[in-house]
N, C-alpha and C positions, 0 to 999 in steps of 0.2 A: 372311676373303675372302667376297665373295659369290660365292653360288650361280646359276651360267648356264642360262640357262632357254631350251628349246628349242624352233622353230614346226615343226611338221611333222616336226622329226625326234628322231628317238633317237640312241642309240650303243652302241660295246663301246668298253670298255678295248683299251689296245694291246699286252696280253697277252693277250687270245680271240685263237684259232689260227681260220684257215680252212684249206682243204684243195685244194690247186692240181691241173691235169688230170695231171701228173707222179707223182700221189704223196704228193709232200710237203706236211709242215703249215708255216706262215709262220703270224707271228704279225701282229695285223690293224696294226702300228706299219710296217711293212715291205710291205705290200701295196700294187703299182702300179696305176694305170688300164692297162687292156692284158691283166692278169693273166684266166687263165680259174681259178676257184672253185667249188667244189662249191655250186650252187644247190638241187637238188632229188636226188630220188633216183636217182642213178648221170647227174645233168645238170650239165654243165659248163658256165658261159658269162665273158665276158670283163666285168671291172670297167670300167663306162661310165664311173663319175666319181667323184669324194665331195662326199655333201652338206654334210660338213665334215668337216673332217682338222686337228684341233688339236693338235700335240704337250702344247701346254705352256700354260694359262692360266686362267681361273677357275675355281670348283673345278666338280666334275659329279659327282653323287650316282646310284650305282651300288647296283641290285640284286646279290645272286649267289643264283644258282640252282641248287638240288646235285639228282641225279637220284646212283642207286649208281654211274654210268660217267664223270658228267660235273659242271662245274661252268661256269656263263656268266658274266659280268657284265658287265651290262645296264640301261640308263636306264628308272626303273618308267614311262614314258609310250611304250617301244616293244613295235610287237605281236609276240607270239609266237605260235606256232600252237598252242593250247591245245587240252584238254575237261576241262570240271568235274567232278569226283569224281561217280560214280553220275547224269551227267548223259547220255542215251540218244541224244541230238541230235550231229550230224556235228560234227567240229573245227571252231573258227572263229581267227582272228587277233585278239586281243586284248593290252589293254594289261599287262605282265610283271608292274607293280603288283596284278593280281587273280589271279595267281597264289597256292596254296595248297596246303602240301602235304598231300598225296593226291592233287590234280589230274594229270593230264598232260599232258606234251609229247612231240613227237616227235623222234627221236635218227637221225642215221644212222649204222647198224652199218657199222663198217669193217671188219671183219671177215665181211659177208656182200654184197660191190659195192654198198656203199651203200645198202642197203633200208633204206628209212624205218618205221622198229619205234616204236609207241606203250610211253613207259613213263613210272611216275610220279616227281612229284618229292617228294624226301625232308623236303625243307628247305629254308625261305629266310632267306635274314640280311642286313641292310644297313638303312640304307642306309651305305656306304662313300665316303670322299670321295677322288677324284681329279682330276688335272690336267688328265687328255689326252681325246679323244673323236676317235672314227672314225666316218665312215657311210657305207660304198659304196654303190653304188648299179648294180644289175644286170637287164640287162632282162627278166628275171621276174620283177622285184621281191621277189627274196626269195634267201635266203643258208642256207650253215650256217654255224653259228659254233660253235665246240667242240661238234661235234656236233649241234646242236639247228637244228633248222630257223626261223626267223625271217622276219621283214620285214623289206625295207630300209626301212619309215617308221614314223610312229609317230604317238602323237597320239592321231588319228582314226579309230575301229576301225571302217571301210570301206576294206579292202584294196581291191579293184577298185577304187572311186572313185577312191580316192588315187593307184594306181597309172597312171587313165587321166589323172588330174591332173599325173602328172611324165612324161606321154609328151614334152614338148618338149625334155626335158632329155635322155633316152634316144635320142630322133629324134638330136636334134644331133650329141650325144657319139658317137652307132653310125656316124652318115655324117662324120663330118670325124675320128674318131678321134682326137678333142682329149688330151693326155700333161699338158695343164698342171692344177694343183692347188692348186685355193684352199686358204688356209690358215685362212680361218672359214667363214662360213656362202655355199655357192653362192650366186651371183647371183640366181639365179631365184628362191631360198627368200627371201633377203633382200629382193628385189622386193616379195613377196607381202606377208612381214612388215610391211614399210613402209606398202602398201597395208591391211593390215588394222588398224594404229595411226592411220591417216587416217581410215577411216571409222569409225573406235570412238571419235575424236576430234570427229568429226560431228556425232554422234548424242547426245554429249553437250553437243554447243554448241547445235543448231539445239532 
């Protein structure tokens, strides 16, 4: 099978658990637009949309990421909130693929109202191949997912940029509280897509 290659976005498997304003963990296979999620530390906000929600279809190459508490898995082209081993400079959003362990990331302790504790990762292994791909999409632009604090995008490690890049889609979804769910890549993403294979197309003719 080939492998499905993604524009701007990442994924988890639909066995990463998020963590609902209730309570409960849901795993991300089961998670509706509506839903409110543990985005930040002790923040809850409602799933706007997904930028894809594949149950079932080419394959997608998954990181997993062990920390002593947790384990993610994760597309190496989405950002995670990282800091480099022995590196003195503030966290930043990078791609899962420059992950190393010693590095870290950040976890929220459920066991202390969700405060966001830096710890490191033990190990990485993959890449793993599976079927399925999720990517909500939250207007903080950012999630936990088994614990570990993430991005809803990927790619392009300029979180703000990107994030002020998919305000059309968070604008819409927040004011019309759209329930429906593409089954591959959102519209808007696939627009863009298209548009950037036109002009790569361009540039090679003219």
């Amino acid at each position: 099978m080939k492998s499905f290659s993604l524009f701007l976005i990442g994924c988890f498997s639909g066995k990463t658990r998020v963590r609902r304003e209730d309570g409960s963990l849901i795993m991300m296979r089961d998670v509706q637009i509506g839903d409110r999620v543990l985005v930040a530390e002790s923040t809850y906000s409602p799933v706007l949309a997904f930028l894809i929600r594949r149950e079932d279809g080419p394959i997608v190459n998954y990181l997993q990421i062990f920390t002593e508490t947790s384990t993610l898995e994760i597309t190496p082209t989405h950002l995670i909130l990282m800091r480099r081993q022995n590196d003195p400079n503030p966290p930043n959003y990078l791609q899962a693929a420059k992950l190393r362990a010693g590095d870290s990331v950040f976890i929220s302790d459920k066991d202390s109202n969700g405060k966001i504790e830096e710890v490191k990762v033990t190990r990485i292994e993959g890449p793993i191949q599976l079927t399925d791909a999720y990517a909500p999409l939250t207007m903080e632009g950012t999630l936990i997912v088994n614990d570990m604090l993430v991005s809803c995008y990927a790619e392009y490690e300029y979180q703000s940029f990107v994030h002020f890049f998919m305000f059309p889609i968070r604008f819409w979804n927040s004011m019309i509280h759209n329930s429906y769910e593409f089954q591959n890549l959102h519209p808007y993403i696939q627009f863009w897509l298209n548009a950037g294979r036109f002009i790569n197309f361009l540039s090679h003719t003219i």
